[in-house]
KEDOSE-357774 format. One record per residue (C-alpha): y, z, x. Coordinates in Angstrom, 1 decimal. Each point is the difference from the previous one (the first is absolute). Example, Ala and Ser with C-alpha at 12.3 -4.5 7.8 and 13.67 -1.06 7.14 Angstrom:
BEGIN
<r><north>-4.5</north><up>7.8</up><east>12.3</east></r>
<r><north>3.4</north><up>-0.7</up><east>1.4</east></r>
//
This chain:
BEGIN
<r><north>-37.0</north><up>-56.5</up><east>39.7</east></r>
<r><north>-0.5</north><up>0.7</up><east>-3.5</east></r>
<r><north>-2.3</north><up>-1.9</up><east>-2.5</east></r>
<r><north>1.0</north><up>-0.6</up><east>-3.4</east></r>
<r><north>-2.8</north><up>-0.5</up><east>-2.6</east></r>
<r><north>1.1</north><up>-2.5</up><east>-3.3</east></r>
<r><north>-1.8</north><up>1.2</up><east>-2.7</east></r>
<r><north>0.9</north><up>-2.7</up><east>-2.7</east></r>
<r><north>-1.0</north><up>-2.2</up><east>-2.9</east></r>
<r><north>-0.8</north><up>-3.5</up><east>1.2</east></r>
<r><north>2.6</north><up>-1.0</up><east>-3.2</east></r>
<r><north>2.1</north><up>1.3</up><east>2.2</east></r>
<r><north>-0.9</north><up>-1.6</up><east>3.1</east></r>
<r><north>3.5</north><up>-1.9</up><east>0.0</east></r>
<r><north>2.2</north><up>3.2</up><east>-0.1</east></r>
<r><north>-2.2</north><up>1.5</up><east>2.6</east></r>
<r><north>0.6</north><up>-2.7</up><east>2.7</east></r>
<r><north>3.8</north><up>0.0</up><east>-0.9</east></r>
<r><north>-0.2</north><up>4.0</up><east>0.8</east></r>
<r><north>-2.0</north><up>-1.3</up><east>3.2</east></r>
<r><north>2.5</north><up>-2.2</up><east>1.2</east></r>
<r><north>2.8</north><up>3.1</up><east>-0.2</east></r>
<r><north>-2.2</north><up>2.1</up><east>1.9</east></r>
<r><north>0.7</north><up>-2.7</up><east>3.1</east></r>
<r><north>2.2</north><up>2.2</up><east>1.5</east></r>
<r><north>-1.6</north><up>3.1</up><east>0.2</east></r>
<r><north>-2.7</north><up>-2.1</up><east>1.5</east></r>
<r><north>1.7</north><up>-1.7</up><east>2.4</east></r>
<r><north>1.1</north><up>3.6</up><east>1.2</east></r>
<r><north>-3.3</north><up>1.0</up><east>0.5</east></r>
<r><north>0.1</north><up>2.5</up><east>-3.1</east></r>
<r><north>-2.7</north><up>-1.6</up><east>-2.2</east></r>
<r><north>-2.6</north><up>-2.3</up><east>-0.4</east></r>
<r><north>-1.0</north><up>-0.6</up><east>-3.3</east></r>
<r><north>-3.7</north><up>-1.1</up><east>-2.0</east></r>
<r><north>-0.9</north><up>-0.9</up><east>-3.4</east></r>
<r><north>-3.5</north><up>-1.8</up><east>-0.6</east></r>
<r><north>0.9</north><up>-3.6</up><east>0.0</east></r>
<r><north>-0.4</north><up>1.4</up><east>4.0</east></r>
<r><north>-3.9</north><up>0.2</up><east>-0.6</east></r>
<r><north>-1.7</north><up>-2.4</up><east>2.5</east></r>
<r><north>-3.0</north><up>-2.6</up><east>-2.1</east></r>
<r><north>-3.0</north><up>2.0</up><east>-0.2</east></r>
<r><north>1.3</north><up>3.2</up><east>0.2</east></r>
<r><north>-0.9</north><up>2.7</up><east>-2.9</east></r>
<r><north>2.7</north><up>0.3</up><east>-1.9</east></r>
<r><north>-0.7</north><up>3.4</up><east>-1.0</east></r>
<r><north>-0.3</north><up>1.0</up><east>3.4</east></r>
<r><north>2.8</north><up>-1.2</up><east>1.6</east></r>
<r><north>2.3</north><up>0.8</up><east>-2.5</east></r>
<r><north>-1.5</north><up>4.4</up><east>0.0</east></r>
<r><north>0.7</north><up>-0.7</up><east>4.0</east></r>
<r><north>3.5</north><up>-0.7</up><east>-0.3</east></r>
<r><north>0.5</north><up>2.3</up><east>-2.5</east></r>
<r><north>-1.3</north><up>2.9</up><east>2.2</east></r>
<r><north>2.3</north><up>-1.3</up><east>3.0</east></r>
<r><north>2.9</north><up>-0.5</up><east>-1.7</east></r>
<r><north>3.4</north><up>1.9</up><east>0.6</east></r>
<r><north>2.6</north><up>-1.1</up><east>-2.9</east></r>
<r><north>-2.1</north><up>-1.1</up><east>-3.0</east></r>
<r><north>2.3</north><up>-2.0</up><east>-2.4</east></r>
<r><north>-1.4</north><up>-0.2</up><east>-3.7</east></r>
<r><north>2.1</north><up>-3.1</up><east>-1.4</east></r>
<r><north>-0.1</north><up>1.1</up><east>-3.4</east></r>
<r><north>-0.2</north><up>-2.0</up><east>-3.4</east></r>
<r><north>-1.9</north><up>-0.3</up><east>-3.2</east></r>
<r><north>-2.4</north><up>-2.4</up><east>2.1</east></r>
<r><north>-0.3</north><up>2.6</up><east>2.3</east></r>
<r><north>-0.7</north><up>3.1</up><east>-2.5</east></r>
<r><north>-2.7</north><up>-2.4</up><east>-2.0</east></r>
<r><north>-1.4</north><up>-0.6</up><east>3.4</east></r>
<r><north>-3.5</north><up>2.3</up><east>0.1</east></r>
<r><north>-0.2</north><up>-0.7</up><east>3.8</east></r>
<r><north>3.6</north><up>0.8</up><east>0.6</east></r>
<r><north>0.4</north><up>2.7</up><east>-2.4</east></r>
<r><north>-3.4</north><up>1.8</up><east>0.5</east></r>
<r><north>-0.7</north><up>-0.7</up><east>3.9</east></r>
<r><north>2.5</north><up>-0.8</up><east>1.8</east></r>
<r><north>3.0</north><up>2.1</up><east>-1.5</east></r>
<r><north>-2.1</north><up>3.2</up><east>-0.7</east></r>
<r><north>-1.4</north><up>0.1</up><east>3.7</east></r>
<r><north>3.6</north><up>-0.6</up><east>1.3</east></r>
<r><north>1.4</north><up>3.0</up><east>-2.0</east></r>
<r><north>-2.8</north><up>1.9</up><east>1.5</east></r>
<r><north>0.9</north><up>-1.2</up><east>3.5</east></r>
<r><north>3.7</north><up>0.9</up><east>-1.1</east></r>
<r><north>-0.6</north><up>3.6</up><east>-0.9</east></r>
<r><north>-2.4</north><up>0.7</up><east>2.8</east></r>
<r><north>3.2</north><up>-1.2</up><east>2.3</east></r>
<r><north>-2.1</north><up>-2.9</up><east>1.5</east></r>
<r><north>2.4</north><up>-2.8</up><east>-1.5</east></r>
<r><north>2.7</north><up>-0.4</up><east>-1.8</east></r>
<r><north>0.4</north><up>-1.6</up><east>-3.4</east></r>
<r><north>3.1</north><up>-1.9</up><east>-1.2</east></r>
<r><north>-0.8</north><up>-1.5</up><east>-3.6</east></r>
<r><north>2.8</north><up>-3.2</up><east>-0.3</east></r>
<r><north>0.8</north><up>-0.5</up><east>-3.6</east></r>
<r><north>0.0</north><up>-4.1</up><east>0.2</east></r>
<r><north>-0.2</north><up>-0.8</up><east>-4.1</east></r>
<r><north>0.4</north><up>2.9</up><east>-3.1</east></r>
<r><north>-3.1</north><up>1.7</up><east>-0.7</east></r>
<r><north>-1.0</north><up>3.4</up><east>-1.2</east></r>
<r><north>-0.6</north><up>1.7</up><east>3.2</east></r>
<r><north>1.9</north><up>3.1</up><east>-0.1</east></r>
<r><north>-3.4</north><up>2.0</up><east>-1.1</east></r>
<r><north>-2.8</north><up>-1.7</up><east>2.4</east></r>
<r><north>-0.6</north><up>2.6</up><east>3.0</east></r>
<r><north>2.3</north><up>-1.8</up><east>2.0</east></r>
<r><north>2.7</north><up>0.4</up><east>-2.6</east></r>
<r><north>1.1</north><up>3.2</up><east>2.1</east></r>
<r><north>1.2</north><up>-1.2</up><east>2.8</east></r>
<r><north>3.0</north><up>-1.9</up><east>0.8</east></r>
<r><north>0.8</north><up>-3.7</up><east>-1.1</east></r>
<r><north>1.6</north><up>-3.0</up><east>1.7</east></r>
<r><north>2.0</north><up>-1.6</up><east>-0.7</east></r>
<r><north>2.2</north><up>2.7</up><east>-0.6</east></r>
<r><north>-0.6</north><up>2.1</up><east>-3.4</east></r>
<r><north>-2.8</north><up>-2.2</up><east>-0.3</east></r>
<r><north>1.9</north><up>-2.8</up><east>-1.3</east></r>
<r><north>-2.5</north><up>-3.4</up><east>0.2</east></r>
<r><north>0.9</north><up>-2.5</up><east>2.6</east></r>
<r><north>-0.2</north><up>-2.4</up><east>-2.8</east></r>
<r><north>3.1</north><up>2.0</up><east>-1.6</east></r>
<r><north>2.4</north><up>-1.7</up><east>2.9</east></r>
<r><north>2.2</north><up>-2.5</up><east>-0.4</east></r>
<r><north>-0.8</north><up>-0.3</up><east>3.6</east></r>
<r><north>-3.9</north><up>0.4</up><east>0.7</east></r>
<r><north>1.1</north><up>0.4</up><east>3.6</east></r>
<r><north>2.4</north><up>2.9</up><east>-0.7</east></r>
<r><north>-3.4</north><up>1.8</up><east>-1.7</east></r>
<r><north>-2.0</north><up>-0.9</up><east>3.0</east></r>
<r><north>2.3</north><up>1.2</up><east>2.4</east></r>
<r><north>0.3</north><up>3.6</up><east>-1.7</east></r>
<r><north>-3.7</north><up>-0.2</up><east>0.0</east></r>
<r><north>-0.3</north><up>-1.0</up><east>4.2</east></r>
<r><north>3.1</north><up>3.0</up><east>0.6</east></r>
<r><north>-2.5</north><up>2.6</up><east>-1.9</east></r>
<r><north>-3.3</north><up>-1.3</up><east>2.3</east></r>
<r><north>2.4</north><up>0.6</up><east>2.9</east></r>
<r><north>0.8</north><up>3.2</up><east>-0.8</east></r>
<r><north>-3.5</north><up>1.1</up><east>-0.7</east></r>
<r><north>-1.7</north><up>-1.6</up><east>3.1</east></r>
<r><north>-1.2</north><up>2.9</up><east>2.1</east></r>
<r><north>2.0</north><up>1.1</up><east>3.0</east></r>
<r><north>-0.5</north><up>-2.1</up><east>3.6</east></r>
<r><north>-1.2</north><up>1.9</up><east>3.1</east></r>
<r><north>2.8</north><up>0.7</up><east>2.6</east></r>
<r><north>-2.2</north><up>0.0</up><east>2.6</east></r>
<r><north>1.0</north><up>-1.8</up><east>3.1</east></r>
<r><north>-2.5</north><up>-1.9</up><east>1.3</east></r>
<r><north>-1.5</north><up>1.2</up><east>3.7</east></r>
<r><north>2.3</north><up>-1.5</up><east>2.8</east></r>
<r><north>-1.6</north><up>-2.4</up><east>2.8</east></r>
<r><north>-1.6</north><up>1.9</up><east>2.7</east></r>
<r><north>0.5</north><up>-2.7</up><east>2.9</east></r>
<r><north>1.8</north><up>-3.9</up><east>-0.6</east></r>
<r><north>-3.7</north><up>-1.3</up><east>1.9</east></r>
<r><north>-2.1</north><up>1.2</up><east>-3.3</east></r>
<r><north>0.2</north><up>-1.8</up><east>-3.5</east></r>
<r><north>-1.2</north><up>1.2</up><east>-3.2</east></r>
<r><north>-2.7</north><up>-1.1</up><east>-1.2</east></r>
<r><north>-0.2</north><up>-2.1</up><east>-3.1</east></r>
<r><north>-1.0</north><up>1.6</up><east>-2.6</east></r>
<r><north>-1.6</north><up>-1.7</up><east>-3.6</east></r>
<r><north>2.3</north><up>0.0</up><east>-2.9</east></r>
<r><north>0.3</north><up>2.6</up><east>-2.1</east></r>
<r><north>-0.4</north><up>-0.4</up><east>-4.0</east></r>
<r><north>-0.3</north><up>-3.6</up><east>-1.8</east></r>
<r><north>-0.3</north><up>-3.3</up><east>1.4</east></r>
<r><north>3.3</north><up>-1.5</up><east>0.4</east></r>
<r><north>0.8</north><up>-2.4</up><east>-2.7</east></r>
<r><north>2.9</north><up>-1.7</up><east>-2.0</east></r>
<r><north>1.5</north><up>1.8</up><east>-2.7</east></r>
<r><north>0.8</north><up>-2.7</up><east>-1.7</east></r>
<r><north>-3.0</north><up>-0.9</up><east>-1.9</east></r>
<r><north>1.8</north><up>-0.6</up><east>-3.4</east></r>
<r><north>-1.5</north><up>-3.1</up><east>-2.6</east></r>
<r><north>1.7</north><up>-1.1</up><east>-2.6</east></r>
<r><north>-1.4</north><up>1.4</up><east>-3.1</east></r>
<r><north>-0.8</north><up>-2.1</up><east>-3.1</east></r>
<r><north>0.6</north><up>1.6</up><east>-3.5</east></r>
<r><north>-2.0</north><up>-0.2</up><east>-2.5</east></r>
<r><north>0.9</north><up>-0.3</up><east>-3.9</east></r>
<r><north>-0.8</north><up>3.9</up><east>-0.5</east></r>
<r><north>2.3</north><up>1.0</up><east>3.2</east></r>
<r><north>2.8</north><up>-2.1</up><east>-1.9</east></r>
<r><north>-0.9</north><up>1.9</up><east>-3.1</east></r>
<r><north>0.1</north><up>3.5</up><east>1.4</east></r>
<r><north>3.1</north><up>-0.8</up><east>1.8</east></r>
<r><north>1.4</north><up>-0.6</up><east>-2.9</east></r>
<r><north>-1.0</north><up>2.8</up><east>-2.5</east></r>
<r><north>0.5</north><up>2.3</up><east>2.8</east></r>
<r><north>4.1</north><up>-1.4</up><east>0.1</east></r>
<r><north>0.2</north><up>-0.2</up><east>-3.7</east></r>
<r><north>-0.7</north><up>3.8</up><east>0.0</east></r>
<r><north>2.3</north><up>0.7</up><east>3.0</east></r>
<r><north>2.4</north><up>-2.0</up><east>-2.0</east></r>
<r><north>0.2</north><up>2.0</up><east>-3.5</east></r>
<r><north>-0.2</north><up>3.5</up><east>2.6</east></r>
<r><north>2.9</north><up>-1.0</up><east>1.5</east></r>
<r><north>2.0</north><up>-1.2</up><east>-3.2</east></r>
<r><north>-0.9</north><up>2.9</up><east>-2.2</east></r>
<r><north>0.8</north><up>2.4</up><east>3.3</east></r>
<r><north>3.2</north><up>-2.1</up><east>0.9</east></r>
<r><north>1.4</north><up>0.7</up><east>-3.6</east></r>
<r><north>-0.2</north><up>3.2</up><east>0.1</east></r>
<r><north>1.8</north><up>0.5</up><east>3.5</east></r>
<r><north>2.8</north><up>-1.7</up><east>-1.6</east></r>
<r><north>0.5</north><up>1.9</up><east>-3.0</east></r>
<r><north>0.1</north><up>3.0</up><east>1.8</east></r>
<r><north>3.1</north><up>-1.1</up><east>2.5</east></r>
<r><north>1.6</north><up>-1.4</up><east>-3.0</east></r>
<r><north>1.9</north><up>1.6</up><east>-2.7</east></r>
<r><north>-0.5</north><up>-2.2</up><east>-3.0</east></r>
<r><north>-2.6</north><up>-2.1</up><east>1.0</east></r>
<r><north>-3.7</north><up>-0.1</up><east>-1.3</east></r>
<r><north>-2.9</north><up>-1.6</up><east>0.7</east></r>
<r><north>-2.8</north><up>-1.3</up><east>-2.1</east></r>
<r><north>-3.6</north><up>-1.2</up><east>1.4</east></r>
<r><north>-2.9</north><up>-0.9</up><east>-2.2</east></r>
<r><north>-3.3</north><up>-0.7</up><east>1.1</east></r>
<r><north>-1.4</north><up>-2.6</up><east>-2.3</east></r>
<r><north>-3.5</north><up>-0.1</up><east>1.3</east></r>
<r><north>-1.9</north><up>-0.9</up><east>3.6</east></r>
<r><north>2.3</north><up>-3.0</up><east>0.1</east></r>
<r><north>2.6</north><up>0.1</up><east>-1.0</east></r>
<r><north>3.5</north><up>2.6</up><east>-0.3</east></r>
<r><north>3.6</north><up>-0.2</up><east>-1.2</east></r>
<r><north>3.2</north><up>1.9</up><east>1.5</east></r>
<r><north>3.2</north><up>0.6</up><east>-1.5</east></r>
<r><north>3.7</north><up>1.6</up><east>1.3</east></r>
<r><north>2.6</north><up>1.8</up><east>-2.4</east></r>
<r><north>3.0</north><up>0.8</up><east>1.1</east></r>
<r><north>2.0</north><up>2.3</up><east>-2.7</east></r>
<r><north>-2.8</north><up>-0.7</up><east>-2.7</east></r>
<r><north>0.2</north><up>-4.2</up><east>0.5</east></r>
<r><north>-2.2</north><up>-1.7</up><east>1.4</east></r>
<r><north>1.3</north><up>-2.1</up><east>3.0</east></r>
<r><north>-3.4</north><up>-1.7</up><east>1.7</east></r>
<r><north>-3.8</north><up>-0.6</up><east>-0.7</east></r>
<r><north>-2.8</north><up>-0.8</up><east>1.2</east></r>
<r><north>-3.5</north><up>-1.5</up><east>-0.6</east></r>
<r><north>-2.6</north><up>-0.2</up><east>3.0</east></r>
<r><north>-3.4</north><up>-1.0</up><east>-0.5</east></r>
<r><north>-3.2</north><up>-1.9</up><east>1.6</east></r>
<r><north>0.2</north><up>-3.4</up><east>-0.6</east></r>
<r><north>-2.7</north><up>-2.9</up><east>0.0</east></r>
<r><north>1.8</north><up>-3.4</up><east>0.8</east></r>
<r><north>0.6</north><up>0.5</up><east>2.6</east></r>
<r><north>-1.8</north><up>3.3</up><east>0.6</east></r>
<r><north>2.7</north><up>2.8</up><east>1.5</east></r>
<r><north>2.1</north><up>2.6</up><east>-1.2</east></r>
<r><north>2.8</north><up>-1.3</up><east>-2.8</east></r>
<r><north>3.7</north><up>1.4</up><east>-0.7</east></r>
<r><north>1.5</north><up>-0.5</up><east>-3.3</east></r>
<r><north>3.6</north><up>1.1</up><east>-0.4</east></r>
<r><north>-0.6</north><up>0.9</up><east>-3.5</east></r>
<r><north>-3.0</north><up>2.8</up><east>-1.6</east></r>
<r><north>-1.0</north><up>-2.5</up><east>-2.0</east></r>
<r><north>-3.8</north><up>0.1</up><east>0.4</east></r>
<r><north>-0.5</north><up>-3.6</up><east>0.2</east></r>
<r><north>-2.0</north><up>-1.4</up><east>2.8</east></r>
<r><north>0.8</north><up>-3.5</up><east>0.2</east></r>
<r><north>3.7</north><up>-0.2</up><east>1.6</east></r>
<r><north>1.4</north><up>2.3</up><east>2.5</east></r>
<r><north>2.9</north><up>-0.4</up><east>2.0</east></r>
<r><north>-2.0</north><up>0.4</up><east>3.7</east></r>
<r><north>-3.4</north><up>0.4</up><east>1.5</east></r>
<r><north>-1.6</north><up>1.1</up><east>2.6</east></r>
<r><north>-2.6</north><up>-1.8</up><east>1.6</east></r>
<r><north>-3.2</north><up>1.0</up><east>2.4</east></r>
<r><north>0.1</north><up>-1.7</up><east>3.9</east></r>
<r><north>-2.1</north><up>0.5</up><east>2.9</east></r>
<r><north>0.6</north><up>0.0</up><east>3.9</east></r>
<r><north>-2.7</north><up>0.0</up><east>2.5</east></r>
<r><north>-0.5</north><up>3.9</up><east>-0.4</east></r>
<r><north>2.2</north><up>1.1</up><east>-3.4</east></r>
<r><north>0.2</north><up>-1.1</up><east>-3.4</east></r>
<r><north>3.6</north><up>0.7</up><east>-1.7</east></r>
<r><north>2.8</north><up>-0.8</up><east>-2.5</east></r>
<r><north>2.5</north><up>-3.0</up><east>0.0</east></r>
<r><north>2.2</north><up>-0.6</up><east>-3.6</east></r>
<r><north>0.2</north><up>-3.3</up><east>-0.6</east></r>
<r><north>3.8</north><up>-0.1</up><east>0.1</east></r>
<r><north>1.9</north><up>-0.3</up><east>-3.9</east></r>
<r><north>1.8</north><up>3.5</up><east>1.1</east></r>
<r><north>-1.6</north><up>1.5</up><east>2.9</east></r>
<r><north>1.1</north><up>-1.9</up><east>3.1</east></r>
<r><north>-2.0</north><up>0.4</up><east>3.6</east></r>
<r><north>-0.3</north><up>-1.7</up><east>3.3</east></r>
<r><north>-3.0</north><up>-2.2</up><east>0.6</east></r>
<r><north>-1.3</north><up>2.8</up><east>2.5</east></r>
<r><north>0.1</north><up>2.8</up><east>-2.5</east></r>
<r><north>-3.2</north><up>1.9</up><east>-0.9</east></r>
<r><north>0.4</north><up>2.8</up><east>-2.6</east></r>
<r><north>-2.0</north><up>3.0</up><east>-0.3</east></r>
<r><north>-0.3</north><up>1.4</up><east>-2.9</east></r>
<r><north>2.9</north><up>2.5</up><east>0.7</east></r>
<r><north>2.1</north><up>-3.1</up><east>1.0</east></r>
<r><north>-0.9</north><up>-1.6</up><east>-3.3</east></r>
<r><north>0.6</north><up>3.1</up><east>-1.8</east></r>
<r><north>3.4</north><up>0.3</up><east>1.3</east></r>
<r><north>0.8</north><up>-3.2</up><east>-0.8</east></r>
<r><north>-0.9</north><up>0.0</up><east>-3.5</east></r>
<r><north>1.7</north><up>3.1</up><east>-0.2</east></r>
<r><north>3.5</north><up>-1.6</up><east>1.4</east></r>
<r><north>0.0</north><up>-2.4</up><east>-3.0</east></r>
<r><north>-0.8</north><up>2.6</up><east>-2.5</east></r>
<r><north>3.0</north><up>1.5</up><east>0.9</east></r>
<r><north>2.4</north><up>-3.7</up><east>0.5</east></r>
<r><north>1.4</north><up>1.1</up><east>-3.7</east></r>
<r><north>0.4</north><up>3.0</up><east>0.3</east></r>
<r><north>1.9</north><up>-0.5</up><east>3.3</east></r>
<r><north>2.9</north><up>-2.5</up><east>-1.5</east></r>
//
């Protein structure tokens, strides 16, 4: 059986017990047993037990994100012995890209990404679609099982003897809280899909120029919070745009006009929180959702998108 090593920011501590729970079925095959430091028994050194598991690891999974990178224990401990470990051909190192960050130079920036191309986890519609691409790649790079056949009885009067368990206690895998943000989670959570947003608008436009004759796009960043978007076809301008942080209530704003006002807009965005996630829900004046929806910022992206474009489409 393989152990897998979580080497994580405790920000993300709720993305890392959602990749947990998709690793239940290489652990119910006997593959894998995982360990992260929430695993540390009261009393223990922390230092300690954390330098043993990383020694005895097999798969080491670096769950990558700006928390992670400005990490010094992470960064400078944890990942640089691991790459170590990695090159010697003790372990091996899977970083999973879970939020955008700059990571494409650290000394893990080398070595191949999941999800796949290193696209974040957070980019998905679908978080489970990310997390599954991320579970397929651990599968692949587990290390092989033995064939070997274990010895046959010798006579039906003797019995094995039993032996102790080998590796880790056994215990639940579901050890899972619910996770209480704070007003500086909401606020990162929120610059962070501003950002994605204008990315994904200014990129968007540009993709559609190019497949079609006649049309052209226009973005314009105003400033950190704020950016407008514009479609010509043949020279006219058929739909515009306005998106910007708002303040009452606080969450991303759309404006179907550049106007750079910031007191109307035509739908907005607001910040909710499950037990583990925090995400998007509009509050409904032209963006329409089921009461179960949670949109990540891709999800919110794309919609925003979809009635950019409601003009342009008629």
């Amino acid at each position: 059986m393989a152990t897998i090593f979580f080497s994580y920011s405790h920000a993300d501590e709720a993305l890392r017990d959602q990749l947990e729970k998709h690793l239940s079925a290489l652990k119910h095959e006997g593959l894998v047993d995982t360990w992260h430091d929430r695993r540390i028994p009261a009393g223990d050194v922390l230092d300690d037990a954390i330098s043993v598991e990383l020694e005895r690891a097999d798969v080491i999974l670096l769950l990558v994100s700006a928390d992670f990178l400005a990490s010094n224990y992470c960064y400078n401990i944890e990942m640089r012995r691991a790459v170590e470990r990695h090159e010697a051909r003790e372990a091996r190192v899977i970083p999973v890209i879970l939020r955008p960050c700059d990571w494409h130079g650290t000394p893990f920036g080398k070595l191949a990404a999941t999800p796949d191309d290193g696209r974040p986890v957070r980019s998905f519609a679908d978080i489970d679609e990310g997390l599954l691409q991320v579970v397929r790649a651990t599968r692949r790079a587990l290390p092989p099982r033995s064939s070997a056949k274990p010895p046959a009885r010798q006579s039906p009067i003797r019995r094995p003897q039993p032996q102790k368990p080998i590796g880790p206690a056994p215990r639940s895998s579901n050890l899972g809280l619910p996770r209480r943000f704070t007003d500086i989670d909401r606020d990162r959570f929120r610059d962070e899909s501003f950002e994605f947003l204008a990315v994904f608008f200014e990129n968007s436009l540009q993709e559609l120029a190019q497949r079609h004759p006649g049309v052209d796009g226009r973005f314009k960043r105003i400033d950190a919070e704020a950016f407008t978007a514009a479609i010509y076809r043949d020279g006219t301008k058929r739909t515009s745009c306005h998106i910007f942080l708002a303040t009452m209530p606080d969450g991303i704003a759309y404006s179907a006009a550049e106007s750079q006002a910031r007191n109307s807009y035509n739908e907005i965005l607001n910040i909710e929180a499950d037990d583990h996630n925090l995400y998007w829900r509009p509050i409904g004046m032209n963006i329409h959702v089921d009461d179960a929806a949670r949109l990540t910022p891709q999800a919110a992206a794309e919609a925003y998108w979809d009635l950019f474009l409601q003009d342009l489409r008629r």
